[in-house]
C-alpha positions in Angstrom: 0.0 0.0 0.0 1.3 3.4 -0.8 2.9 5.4 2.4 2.1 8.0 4.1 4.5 10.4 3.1 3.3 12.9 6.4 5.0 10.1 8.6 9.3 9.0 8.5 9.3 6.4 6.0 12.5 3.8 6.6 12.6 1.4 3.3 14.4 -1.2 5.2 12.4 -1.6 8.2 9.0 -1.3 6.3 10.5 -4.8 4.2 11.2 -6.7 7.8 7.8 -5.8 8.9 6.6 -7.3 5.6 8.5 -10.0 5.6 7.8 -11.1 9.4 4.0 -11.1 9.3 4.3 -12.8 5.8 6.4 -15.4 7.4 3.5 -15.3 10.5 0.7 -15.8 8.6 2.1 -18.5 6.3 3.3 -20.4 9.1 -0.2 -20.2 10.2 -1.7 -21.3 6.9 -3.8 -18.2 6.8 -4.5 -17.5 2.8 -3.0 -13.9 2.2 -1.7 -12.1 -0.9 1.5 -9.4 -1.0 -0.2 -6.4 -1.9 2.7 -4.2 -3.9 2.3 -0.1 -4.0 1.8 -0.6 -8.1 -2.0 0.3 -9.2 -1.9 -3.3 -10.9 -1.3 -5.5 -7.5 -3.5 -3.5 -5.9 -6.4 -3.9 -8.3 -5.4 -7.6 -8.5 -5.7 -7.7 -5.1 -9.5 -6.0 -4.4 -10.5 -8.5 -7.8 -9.2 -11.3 -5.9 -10.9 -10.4 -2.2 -14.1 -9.3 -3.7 -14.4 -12.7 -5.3 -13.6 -14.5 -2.1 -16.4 -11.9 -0.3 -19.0 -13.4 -3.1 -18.3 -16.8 -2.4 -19.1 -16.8 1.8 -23.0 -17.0 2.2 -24.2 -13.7 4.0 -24.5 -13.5 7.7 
């Protein structure tokens, strides 16, 4: 996701943080995607979650 540029932004940290709750969650077999700052992932990513919301019967 794009940053917020109002806040100190630190590359190397921000990849760490990435990289640790990717390694979390997979380790947890919990179904995630890496969501990049390019337009493209991102739209990939709301086609993708949108069709997983469609698919789960309503509450």
């Amino acid at each position: 996701m794009p940053v917020d540029t109002s806040h100190d932004y630190d590359p190397r940290y921000r990849r760490l943080v990435d990289q640790h709750v990717h390694r979390l969650l997979d380790s947890d077999d919990i179904p995630h995607l890496r969501v990049h700052s390019d337009p493209d992932s991102q739209a990939h990513t709301v086609d993708v979650a949108s069709k997983i919301c469609l698919q789960v019967p309503l509450v």
